[in-house]
Each structure stands twice: as C-alpha cells, then as structure tokens.
C-alpha positions as CSV (number, residue, x, y, z in Angstrom):
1,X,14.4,-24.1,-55.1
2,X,15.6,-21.6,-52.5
3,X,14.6,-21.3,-49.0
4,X,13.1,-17.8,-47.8
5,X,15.4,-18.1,-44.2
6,X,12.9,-15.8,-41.7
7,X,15.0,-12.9,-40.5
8,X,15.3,-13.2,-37.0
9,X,17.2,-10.0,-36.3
10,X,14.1,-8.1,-37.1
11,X,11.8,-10.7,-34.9
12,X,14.5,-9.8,-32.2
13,X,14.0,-6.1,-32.4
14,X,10.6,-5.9,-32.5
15,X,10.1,-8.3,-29.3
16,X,12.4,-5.8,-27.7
17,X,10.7,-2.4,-28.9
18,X,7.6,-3.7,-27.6
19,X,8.9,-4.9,-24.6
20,X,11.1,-1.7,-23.9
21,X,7.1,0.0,-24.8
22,X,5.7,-1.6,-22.1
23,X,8.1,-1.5,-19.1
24,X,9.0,2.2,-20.4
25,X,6.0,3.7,-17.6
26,X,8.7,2.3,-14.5
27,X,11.7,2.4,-15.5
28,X,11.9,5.8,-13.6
29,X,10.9,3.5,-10.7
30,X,13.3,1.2,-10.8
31,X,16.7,3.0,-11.6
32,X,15.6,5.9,-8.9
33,X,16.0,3.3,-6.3
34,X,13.8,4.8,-4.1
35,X,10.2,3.4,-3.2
36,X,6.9,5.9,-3.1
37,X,5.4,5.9,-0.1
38,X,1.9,4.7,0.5
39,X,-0.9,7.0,0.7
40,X,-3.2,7.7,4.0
41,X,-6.5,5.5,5.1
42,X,-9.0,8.6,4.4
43,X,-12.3,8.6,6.9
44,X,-14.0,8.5,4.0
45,X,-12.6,5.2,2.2
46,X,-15.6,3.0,1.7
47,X,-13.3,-0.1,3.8
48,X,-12.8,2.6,6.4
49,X,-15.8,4.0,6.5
50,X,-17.8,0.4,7.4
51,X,-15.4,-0.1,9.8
52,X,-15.4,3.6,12.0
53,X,-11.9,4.7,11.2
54,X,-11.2,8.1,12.7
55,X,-7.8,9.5,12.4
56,X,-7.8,10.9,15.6
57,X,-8.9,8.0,18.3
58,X,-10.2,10.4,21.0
59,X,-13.2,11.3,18.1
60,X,-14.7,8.3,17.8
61,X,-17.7,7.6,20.2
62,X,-17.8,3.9,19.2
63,X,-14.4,3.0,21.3
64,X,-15.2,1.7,24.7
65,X,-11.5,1.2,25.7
66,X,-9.7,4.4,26.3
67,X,-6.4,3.3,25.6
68,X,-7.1,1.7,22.1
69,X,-5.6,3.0,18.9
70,X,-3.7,2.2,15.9
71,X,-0.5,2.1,17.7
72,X,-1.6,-0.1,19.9
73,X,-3.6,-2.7,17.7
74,X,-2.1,-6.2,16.9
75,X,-2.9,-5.6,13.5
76,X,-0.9,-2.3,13.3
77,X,2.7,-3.3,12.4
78,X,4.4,0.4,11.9
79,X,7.4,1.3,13.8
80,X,6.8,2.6,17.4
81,X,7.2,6.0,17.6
82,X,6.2,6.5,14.0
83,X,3.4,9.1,13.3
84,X,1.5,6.6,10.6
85,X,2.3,3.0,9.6
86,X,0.6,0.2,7.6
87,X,-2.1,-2.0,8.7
88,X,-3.5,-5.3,7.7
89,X,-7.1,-4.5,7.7
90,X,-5.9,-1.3,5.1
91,X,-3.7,-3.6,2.6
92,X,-1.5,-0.7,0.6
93,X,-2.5,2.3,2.8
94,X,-1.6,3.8,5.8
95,X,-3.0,4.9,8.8
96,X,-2.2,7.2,11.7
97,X,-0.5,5.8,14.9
98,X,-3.2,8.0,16.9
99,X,-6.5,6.7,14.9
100,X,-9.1,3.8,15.9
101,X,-11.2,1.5,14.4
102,X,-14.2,-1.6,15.0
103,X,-11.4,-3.8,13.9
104,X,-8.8,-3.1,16.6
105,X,-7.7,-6.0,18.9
106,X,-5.2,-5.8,21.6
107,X,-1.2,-6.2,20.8
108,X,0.0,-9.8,22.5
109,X,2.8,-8.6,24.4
C-alpha cells in the first residue's frame, strides 16, 4: 500500500504568495525608509469641533487666558519652535503651534 506523502513545497509556496499578497500594499513603506507625516487637526473634525479647536488662538472667543495656545499646552508635545506638532487629545493628527482649545492646561515647567 503506498503512502500519498503531502507535498509540502507547494503548501510552502502558497503560504508565501499569500502572504507576499497581503503585505504587498507597504512594502513601498517599509523599504522607502521614510515615514508619512501626519495630517492636520481640521476645525471641523467632529473631536475638534466639541472641543473649540481654532487653528489660530487669537479667533477663539472661548479662551479666557491670553497667553494660552497649543505651544504652550501640557498636552502639546511638538518641538518648540515648530509650526504644528502632535497632541494627545488629537491621537494621529496634528495641530498648529498657534491654535487653542477647551482642553488646554498649563505646561508644568
């Protein structure tokens, strides 16, 4: 009686066709070596919206401290100096050094 053996060169090549399939959409990613930036907090994000997010500080007529913005926020945590940076309340996004919002509290320091 002979045993069928299972041919596990074709098993092999079809894991890694499909598996080749799948990561094919980053590969252009990951061997550029560079990352793509993240995209702007717009005014008119739902998240941003709820919370009065103005790109521009000076617009909003819900700060009551003069000196408040982004740049200045403990949640803010882009470089100083920097034009736009990430924030914690915005996970992914960015938003403008210069902007406001409900959710700013002083930087400790």
């Amino acid at each position: 009686m002979d045993h069928y053996a299972p041919d596990n060169n074709r098993r092999r090549f079809i894991k890694l066709t499909a598996i080749s399939l799948a990561a094919a959409p980053f590969a252009s990613t990951l061997l550029s070596g560079t990352a793509h930036a993240a995209e702007m907090v717009a005014e008119s994000d739902p998240q941003a919206s709820a919370l009065g997010y103005v790109a521009d500080a000076a617009k909003s007529d819900k700060r009551t401290d003069t000196a408040a913005a982004c740049h200045n926020c403990g949640l803010y945590t882009g470089k100083e100096g920097e034009e736009s940076g990430p924030c914690a309340i915005f996970q992914g996004k960015l938003v403008h050094a210069n902007g406001w919002c409900t959710a700013w509290v002083k930087k400790a320091g």
